[in-house]
C-alpha positions in Angstrom: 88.4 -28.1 -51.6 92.0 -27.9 -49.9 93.1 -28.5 -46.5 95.6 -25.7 -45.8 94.7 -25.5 -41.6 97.8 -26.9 -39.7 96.3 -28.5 -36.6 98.1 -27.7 -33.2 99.9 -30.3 -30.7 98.5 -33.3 -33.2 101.0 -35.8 -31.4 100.5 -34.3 -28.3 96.5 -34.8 -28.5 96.9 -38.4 -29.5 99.5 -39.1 -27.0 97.1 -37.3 -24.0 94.0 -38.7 -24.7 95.7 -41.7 -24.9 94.4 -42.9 -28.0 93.5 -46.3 -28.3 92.4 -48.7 -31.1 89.3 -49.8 -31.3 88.4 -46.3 -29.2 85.6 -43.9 -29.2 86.2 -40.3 -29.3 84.6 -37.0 -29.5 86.3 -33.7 -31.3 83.7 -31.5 -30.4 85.7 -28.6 -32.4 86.4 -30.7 -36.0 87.1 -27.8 -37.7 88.9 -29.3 -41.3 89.5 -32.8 -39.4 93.4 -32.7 -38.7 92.8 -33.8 -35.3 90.4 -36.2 -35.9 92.5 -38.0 -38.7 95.7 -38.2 -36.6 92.9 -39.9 -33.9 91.3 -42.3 -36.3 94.4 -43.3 -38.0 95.8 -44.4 -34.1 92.5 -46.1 -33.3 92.6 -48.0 -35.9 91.2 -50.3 -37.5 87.6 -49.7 -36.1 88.3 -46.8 -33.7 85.3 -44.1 -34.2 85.0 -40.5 -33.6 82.1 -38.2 -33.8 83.0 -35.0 -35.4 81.2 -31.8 -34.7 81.3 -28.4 -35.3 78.9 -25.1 -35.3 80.6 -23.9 -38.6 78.3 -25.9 -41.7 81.5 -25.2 -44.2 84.0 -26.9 -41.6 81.2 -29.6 -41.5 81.7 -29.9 -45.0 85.5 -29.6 -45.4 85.7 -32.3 -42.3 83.8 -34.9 -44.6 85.4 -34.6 -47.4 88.7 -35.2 -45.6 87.7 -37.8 -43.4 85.8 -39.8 -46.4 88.2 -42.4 -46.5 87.3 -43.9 -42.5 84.0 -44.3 -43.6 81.3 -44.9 -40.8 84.4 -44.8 -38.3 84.0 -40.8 -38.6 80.5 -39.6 -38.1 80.6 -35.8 -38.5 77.3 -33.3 -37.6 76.9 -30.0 -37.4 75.8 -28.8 -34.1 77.4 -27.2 -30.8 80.2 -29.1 -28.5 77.8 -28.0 -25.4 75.3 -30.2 -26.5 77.6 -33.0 -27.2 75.7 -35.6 -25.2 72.7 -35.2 -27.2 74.6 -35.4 -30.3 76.2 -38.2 -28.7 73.1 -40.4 -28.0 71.7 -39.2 -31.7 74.6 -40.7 -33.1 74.0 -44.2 -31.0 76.9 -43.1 -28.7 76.2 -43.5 -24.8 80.4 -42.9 -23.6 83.0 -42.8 -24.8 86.9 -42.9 -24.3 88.5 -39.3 -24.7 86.9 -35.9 -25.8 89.3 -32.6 -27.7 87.8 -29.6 -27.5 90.2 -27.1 -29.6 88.9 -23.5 -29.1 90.6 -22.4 -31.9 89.5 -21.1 -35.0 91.1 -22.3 -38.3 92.9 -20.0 -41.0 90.5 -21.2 -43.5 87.9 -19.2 -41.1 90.8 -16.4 -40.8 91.9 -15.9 -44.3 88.9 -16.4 -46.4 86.0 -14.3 -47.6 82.6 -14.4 -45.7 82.9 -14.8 -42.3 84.3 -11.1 -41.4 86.9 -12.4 -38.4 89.7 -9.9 -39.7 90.7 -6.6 -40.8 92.9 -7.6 -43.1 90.7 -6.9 -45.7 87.3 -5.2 -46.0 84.1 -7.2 -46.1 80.3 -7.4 -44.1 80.8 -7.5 -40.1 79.6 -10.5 -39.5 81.8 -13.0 -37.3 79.3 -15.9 -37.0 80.7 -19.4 -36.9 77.3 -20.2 -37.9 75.0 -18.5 -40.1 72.0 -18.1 -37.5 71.4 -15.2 -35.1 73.0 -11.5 -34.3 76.3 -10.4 -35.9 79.1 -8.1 -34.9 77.3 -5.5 -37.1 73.9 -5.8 -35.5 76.2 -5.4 -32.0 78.5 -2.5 -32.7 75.2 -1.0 -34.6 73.2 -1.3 -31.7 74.2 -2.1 -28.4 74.7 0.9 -25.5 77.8 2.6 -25.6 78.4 0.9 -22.0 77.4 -2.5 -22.9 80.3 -2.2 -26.0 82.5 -1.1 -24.0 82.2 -3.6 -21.2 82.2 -6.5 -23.7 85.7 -5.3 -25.3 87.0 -4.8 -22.0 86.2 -8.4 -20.6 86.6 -10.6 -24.0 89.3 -8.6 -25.5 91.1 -7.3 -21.9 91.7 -3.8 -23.8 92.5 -1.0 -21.1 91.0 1.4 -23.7 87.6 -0.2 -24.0 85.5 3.0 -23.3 87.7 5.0 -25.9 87.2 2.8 -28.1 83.0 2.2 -27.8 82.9 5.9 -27.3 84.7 6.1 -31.2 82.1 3.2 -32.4 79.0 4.8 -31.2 80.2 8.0 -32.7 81.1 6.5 -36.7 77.7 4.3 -36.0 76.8 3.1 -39.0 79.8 0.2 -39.0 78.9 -2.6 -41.3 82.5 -3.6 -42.5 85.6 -5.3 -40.9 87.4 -2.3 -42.6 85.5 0.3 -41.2 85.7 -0.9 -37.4 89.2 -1.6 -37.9 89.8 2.0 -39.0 87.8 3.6 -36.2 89.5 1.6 -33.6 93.0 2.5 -35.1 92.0 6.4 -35.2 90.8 5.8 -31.3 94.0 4.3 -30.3 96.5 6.4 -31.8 97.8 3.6 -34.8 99.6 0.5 -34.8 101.1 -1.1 -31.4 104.5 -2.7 -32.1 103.6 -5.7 -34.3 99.8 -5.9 -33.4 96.9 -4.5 -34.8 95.3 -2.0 -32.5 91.6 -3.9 -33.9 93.3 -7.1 -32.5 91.8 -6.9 -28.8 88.2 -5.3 -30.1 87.7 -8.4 -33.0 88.8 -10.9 -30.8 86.1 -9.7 -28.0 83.6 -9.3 -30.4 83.7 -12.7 -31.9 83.7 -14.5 -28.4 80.1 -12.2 -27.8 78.5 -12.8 -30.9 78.8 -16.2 -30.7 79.2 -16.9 -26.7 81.8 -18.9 -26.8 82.6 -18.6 -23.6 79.1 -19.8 -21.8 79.3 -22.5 -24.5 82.5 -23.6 -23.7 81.5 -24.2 -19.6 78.7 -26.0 -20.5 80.9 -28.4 -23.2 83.2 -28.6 -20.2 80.6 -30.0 -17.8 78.7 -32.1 -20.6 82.1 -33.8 -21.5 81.7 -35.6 -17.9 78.3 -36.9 -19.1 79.9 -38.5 -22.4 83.1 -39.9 -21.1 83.6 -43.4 -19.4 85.6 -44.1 -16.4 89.3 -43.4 -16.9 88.2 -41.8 -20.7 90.3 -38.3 -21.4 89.4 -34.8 -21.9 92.3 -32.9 -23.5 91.4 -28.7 -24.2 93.4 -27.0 -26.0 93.1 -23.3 -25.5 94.5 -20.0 -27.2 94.4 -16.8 -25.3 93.9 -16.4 -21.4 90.2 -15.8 -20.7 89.5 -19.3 -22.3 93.1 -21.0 -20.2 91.5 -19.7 -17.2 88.0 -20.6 -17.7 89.5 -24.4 -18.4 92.0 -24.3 -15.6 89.7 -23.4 -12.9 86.9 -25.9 -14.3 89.6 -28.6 -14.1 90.5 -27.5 -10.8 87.5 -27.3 -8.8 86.4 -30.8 -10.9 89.7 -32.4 -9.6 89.2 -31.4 -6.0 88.3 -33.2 -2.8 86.6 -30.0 -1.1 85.3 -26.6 -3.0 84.5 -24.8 0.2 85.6 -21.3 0.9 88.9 -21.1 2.4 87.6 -18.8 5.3 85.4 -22.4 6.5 87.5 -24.4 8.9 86.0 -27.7 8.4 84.9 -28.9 4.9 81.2 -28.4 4.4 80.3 -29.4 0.6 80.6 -33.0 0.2 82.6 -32.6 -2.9 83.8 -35.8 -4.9 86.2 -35.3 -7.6 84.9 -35.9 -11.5 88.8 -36.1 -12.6 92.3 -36.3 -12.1 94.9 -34.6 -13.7 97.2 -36.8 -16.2 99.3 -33.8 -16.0 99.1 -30.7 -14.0 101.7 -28.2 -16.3 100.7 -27.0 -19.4 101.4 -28.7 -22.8 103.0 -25.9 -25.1 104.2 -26.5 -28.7 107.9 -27.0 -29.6 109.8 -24.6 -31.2 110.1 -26.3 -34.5 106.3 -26.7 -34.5 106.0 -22.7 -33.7 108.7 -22.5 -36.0 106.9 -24.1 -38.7 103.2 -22.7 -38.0 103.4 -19.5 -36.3 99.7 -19.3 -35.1 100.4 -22.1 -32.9 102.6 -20.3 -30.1 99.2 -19.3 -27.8 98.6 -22.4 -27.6 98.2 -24.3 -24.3 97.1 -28.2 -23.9 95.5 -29.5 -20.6 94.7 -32.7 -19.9 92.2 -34.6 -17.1 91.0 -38.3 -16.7 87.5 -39.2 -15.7 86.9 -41.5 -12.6 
């Protein structure tokens, strides 16, 4: 199996979690494990990390690459919102930084079977895992409303209900081809250098597989897994999922979380974390440069107290 995925900020990740040897981590997304080899190899030589991931092949292309480390890399298949379980299944009770990168690798992108683009035609599908609904049972399915409502909030395409409205109507769609055609007819072609399918897939992959309800409750179990002063670095890709992090890191940083319309301070908030850096982390142009798929990206970074 080859490792072709180029992982995103490496030396930024190591350098924000501040990666210690003879530290524990979590990389809740392991994807092929380029993070998580850049993390071992600077927490070595008996720095661990538990590896997980919901897709079973990434599980697989993880071990194989991480082979060499041993029991220093435990890698399971599983969710990143149920990281403490995993934790304490894999005899872990805290540990010293957590990554959650919410991207998806080009393994995932380019090859056959998982039906995440419309570069070429194949089953609608657009599981990480192999285990519940797909795009096709979605798009096949749902109410012309609920479609249009889930490309407009997880894809932000003003044209939502033009574009559910042309679903419903070429209903059956059971390839990426297909729905990539239909959306094209629905919004007149090509826009500049995107794909007019670009907004629609990218909504539909964050509903079929929720990746935004799993990714506020990874956020909240990360402060159940790390110790005092231990890291959580995120590294995000498009705006819904910035925000989402942002504001969690926000309201966990601050002293009150009352309305602003309160005049006195009513909740009783104590902070979870503090920032270790407040601006953005964004990769340089030579890594941009050299891996194009990394210019959305966006690093943040909080310490547990």
């Amino acid at each position: 199996m080859g490792f072709h995925h180029i992982p995103v900020l490496v030396t930024e990740t190591v350098e924000w979690l501040s990666v210690r040897p003879g530290g524990v981590y979590v990389d809740g997304t392991v994807g092929e494990g380029g993070h998580s080899a850049a993390i071992l190899a600077a927490s070595g030589p008996d720095g661990a990390i538990l590896g997980i991931d919901r897709d079973p092949r990434s599980v697989d292309a993880a071990r194989l690459r991480l082979a060499d480390y041993g029991a220093r890399a435990q890698i399971v298949h599983g969710n990143y919102a149920e990281m403490s379980d995993l934790a304490r299944q894999a005899g872990i009770e805290r540990v010293d930084g957590i990554l959650l990168d919410l991207g998806f690798s080009s393994r995932q992108v380019d090859a056959v079977g998982y039906g995440f683009s419309f570069q070429r035609d194949e089953p609608l599908d657009m599981r990480y895992d192999t285990v519940g609904s797909t795009a096709a049972d979605f798009v096949n399915h749902a109410d012309e409303r609920d479609v249009a409502d889930v490309i407009y909030r997880y894809g932000e395409e003003r044209r939502s209900r033009a574009v559910a409205r042309a679903i419903v109507a070429a209903r059956p769609i059971t390839t990426t081809g297909g729905l990539a055609s239909v959306i094209a007819r629905a919004l007149g072609g090509r826009r500049g250098s995107r794909h007019p399918a670009t907004r629609t897939f990218q909504a539909l992959r964050i509903a079929v597989n929720e990746e935004l309800m799993h990714l506020q409750a990874g956020l909240d179990a990360a402060l159940a897994v790390l110790k005092p002063g231990g890291r959580l670095v995120v590294i995000s890709y498009h705006s819904l999922e910035d925000r989402l992090v942002k504001s969690w890191m926000d309201r966990e940083a601050a002293r009150c979380i009352c309305p602003p319309e309160l005049p006195v301070c009513a909740c009783d908030h104590e902070p979870s974390v503090r920032f270790v850096r407040r601006r953005v982390v964004r990769p340089s142009a030579a890594e941009t440069d050299n891996n194009p798929r990394s210019r959305s990206a966006r690093l943040r970074a909080v310490e547990r107290i």
